[in-house]
N, C-alpha and C positions, 0 to 999 in steps of 0.2 A: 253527953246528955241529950235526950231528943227533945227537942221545941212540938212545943203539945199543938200549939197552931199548926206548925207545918203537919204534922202527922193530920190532925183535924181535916187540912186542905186536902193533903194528895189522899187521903178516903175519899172524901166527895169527889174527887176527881174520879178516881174510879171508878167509884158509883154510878155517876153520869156519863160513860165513854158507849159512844153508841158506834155500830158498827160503819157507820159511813162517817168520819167526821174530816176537816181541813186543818191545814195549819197555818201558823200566821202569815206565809208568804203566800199563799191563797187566800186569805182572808184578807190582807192588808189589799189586794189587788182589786180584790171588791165591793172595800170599803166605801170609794165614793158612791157607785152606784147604792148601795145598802144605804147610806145619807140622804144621798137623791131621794131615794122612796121613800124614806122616814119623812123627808119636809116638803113632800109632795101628799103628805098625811094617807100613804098607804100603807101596808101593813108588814114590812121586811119579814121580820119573824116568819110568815107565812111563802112570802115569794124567796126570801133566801134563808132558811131553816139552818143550813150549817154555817152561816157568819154567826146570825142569832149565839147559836151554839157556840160557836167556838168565842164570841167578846162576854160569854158567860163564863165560861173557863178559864180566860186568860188576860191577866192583867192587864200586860203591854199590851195588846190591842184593844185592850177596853178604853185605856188612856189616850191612845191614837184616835180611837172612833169620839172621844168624849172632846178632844180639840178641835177637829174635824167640825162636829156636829155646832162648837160654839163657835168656831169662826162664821161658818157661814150662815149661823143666825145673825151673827154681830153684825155682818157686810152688809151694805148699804143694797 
């Protein structure tokens, strides 16, 4: 039986597959910097276009990037 979500997901994945994109051992590698500029209130999306892309895509590093981003808000 097919799970109508997943089918749902990997459409939009396809969808959205652009020709230059990263994976997550490139992504993960950039993440701090990507954080850095997020809580330096600058605009990642725009200086790093395929992390954006890729923690919009992909779970596990969205989770990564969402720890990340609360720990060191949290830290003193």
């Amino acid at each position: 039986m097919i799970d109508t979500e997943k089918l749902k997901m990997m459409v939009r994945m396809i969808a959205e597959t652009r020709e230059e994109e990263i994976g997550c051992v490139d992504c993960y590698a950039q993440l701090d910097l990507f954080v850095d500029q997020l809580l330096e209130g600058k605009h990642p999306e725009e200086a790093m276009p395929l992390v954006e892309h890729h923690l919009n895509m992909c779970n596990d590093c969205q989770e990564e990037f969402k720890a990340l981003l609360d720990a060191l808000q949290t830290s003193p």
